[in-house]
C-alpha positions in Angstrom: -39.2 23.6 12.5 -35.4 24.0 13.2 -33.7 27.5 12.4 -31.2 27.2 9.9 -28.3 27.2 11.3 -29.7 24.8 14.0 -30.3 22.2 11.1 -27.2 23.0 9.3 -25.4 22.1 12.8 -27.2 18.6 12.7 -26.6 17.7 9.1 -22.6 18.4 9.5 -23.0 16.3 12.7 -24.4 13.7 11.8 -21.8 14.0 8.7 -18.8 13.9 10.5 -20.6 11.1 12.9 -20.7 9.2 9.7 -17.3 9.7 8.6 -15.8 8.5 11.6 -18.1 5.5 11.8 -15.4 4.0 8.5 -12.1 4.7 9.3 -9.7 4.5 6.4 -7.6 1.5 7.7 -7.7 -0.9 10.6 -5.0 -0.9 12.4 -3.5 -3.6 14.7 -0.6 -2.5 17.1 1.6 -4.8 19.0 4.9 -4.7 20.5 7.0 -1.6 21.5 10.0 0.1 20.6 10.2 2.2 16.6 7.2 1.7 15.0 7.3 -0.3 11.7 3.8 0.8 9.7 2.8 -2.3 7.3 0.4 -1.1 4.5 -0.8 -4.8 2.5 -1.6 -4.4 -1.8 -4.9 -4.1 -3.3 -7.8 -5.7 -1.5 -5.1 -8.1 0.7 -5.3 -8.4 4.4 -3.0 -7.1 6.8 -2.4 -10.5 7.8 -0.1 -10.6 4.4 2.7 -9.3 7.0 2.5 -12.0 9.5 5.5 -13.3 8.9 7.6 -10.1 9.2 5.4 -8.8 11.7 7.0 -12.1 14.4 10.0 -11.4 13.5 10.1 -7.9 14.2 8.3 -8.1 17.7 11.3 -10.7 18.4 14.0 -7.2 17.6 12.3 -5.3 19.9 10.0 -3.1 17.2 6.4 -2.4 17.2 4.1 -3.1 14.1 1.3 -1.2 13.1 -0.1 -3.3 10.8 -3.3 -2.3 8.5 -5.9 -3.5 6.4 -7.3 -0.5 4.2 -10.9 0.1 4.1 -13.2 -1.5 1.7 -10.6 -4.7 1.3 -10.7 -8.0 2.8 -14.2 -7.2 4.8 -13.4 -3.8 6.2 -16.1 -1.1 5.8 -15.6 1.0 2.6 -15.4 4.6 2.9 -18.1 6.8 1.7 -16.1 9.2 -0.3 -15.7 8.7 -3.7 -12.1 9.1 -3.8 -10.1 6.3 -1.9 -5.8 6.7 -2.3 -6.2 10.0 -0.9 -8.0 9.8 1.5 -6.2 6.9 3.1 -3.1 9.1 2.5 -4.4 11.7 4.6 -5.3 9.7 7.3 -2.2 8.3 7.2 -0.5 11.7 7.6 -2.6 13.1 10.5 -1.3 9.1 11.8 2.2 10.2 10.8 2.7 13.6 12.2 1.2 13.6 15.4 3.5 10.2 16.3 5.7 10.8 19.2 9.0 8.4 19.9 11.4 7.2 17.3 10.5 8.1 13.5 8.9 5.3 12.3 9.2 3.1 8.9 6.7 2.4 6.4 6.9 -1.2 4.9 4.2 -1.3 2.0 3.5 -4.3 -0.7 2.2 -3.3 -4.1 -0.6 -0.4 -3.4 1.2 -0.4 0.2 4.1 0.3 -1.7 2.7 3.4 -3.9 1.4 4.9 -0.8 5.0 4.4 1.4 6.7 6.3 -2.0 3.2 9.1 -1.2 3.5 9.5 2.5 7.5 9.3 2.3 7.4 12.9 -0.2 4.5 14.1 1.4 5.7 13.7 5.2 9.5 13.7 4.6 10.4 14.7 8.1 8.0 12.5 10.0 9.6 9.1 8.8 12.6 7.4 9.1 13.2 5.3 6.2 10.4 3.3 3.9 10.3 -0.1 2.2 8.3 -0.8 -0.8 7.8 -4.4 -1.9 7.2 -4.6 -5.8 5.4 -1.2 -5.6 6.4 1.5 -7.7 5.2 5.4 -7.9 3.9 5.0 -11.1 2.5 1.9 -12.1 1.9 2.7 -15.9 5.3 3.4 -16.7 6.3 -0.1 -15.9 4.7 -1.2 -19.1 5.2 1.8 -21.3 7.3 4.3 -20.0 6.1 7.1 -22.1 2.6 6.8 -20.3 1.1 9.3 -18.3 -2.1 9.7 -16.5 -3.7 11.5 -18.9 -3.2 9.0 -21.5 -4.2 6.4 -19.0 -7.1 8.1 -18.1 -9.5 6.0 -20.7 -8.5 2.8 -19.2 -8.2 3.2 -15.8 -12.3 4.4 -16.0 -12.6 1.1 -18.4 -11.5 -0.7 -15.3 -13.2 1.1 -12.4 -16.2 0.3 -14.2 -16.0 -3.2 -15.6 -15.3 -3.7 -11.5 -18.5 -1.9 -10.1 -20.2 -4.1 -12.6 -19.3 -7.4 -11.3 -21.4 -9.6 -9.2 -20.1 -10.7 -5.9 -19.3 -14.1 -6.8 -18.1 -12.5 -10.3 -15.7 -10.9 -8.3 -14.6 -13.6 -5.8 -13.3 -15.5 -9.1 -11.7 -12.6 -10.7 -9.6 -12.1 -7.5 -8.4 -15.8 -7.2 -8.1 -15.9 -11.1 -5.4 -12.9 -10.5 -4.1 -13.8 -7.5 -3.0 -17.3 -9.1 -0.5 -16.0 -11.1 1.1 -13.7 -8.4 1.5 -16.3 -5.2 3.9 -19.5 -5.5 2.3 -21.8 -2.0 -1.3 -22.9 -2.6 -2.1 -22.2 1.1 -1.0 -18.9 1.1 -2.7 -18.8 -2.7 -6.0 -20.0 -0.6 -5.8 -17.4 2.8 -5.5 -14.5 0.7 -8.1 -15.3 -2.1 -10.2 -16.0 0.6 -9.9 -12.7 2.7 -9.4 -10.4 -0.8 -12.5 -12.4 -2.3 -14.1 -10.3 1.1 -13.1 -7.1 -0.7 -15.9 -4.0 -2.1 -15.3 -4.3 -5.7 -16.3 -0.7 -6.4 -13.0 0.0 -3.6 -10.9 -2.1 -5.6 -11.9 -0.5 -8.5 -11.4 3.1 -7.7 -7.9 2.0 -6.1 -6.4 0.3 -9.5 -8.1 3.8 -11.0 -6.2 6.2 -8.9 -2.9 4.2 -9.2 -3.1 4.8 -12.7 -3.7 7.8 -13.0 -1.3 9.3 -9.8 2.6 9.6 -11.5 4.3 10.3 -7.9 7.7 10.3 -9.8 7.7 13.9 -9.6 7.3 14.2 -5.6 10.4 12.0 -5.3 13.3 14.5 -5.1 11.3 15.8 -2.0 12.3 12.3 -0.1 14.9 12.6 2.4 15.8 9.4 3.9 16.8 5.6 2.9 14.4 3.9 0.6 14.5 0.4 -0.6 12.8 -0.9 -3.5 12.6 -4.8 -3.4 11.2 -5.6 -6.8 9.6 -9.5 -7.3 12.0 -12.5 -8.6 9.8 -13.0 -11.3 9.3 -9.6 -13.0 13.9 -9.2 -11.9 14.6 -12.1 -14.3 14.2 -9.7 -17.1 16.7 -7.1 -17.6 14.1 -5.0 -19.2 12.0 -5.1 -15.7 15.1 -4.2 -14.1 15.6 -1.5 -15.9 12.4 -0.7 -15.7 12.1 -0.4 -12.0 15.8 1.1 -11.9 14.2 4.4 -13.2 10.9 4.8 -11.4 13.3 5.8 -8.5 16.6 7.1 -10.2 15.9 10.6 -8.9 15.9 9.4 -4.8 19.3 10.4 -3.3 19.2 7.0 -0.9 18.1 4.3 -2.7 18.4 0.8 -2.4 17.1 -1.3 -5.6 17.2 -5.3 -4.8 15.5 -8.3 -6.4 14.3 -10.9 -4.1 15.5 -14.4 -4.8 12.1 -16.3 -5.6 8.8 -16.3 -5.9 6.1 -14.2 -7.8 4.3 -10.4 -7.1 3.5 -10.9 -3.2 7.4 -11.5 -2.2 6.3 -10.7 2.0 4.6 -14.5 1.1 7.0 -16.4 -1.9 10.2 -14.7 0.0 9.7 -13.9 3.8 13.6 -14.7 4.3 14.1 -12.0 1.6 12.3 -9.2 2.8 13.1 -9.7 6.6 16.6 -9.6 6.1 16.0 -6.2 3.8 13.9 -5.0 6.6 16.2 -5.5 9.2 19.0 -4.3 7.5 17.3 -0.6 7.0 16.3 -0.6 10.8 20.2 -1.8 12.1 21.4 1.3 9.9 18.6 3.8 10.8 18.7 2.5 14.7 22.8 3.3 15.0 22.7 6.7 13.0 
């Protein structure tokens, strides 16, 4: 029989040994020069950032791209929690990079979590761009809701989605997807590589958006942010508006609405979002 603190000394072993066995994100570096971190939305695949990731290696920059665990066949994590823990893995990521400060380019969830890292890790980044994703995503609908009053639901949710079946869920995430990509190829390559998502991940991720109101963590951002919200939801002046004040209180802010296309703009706009890309690394690469 093992003494006690032997066996205690296994167990955490083996613990940590199965922590590090699911990171929280895949990561895919290429290139070199500033790094440009690309986080893709809820249960997409990093290879939503394909076409921004070419044209970046072309202007000398390295991409980090990622794929979060539990979405589009990565390994989900053991821990019940998800957001923060990618968060934190992302800051350990973040604040032992050495080199140029690098930017954070996030779409939807990607977005939320650049707004995170950017208050959390002010001095460690250079600039962030979120693409249709806000720091609170319940005040886009009702802008007197908080996360306590959004607490009902967003359980409603994570459980209705640990419920489903895994063809259940491969419909519900075309279904949705449907109404949020313009090109039927691009409609097809990401339904096919979200439909490889865990659903209990996906779950606990629309959960934690809804009830984590970053708004108040924003005055703590130092540096240029830009906000490109979807040509869909910027048609109405009440969206705008809407958008307009989930960042009011950022010193440097940059609110634009891309020109076409529906929620996932880095696919219905690439044109868009490159040149909004490249204009916040010209400006942050001569300052």
């Amino acid at each position: 029989m093992f003494p006690r603190t032997t066996l205690f000394a296994i167990i955490m072993a083996l613990t940590v040994t199965a922590q590090a066995e699911t990171p929280a994100f895949d990561m895919e570096i290429r290139g070199e020069g500033r790094p440009v971190y690309m986080i893709p939305g809820l249960a997409s695949p990093g290879s939503v950032w394909d076409d921004l990731a070419g044209r970046l290696h072309d202007l000398g920059y390295q991409t980090r791209v990622l794929t979060l665990a539990g979405f589009a066949g990565q390994p989900p994590l053991e821990s019940e929690a998800f957001l923060p823990v990618v968060r934190d893995a992302l800051v350990q990521e973040l604040t032992t990079h050495d080199g140029p400060k690098p930017v954070v380019v996030g779409h939807s969830l990607g977005g939320f979590m650049a707004f995170w890292l950017a208050a959390t890790v002010p001095d460690s980044l250079a600039g962030i761009v979120a693409v249709d994703g806000v720091p609170y995503i319940g005040a886009l609908a009702d802008p007197n809701a908080t996360p306590a009053s959004a607490a009902a639901q967003a359980r409603q949710i994570d459980q209705y989605m640990s419920n489903l079946t895994p063809e259940q869920y491969v419909e519900q995430n075309r279904a949705t997807l449907a109404g949020m990509i313009s090109g039927k190829a691009d409609l097809a390559r990401m339904a096919e590589a979200g439909g490889k998502s865990d659903p209990d991940t996906v779950g606990t991720a629309v959960a934690e958006m809804m009830t984590t109101d970053l708004r108040p963590m924003l005055s703590d951002i130092r540096m240029p942010v830009v906000l490109i919200q979807a040509a869909d939801s910027g048609a109405s002046e009440a969206r705008r508006e809407a958008y307009a004040a989930q960042v009011e209180s950022i010193d440097d802010v940059r609110h634009v609405v891309a020109d076409k296309g529906l929620h996932f703009v880095p696919l219905d706009d690439p044109d868009f979002v490159a040149r909004e890309v490249r204009r916040l690394l010209e400006r942050l690469d001569h300052e």
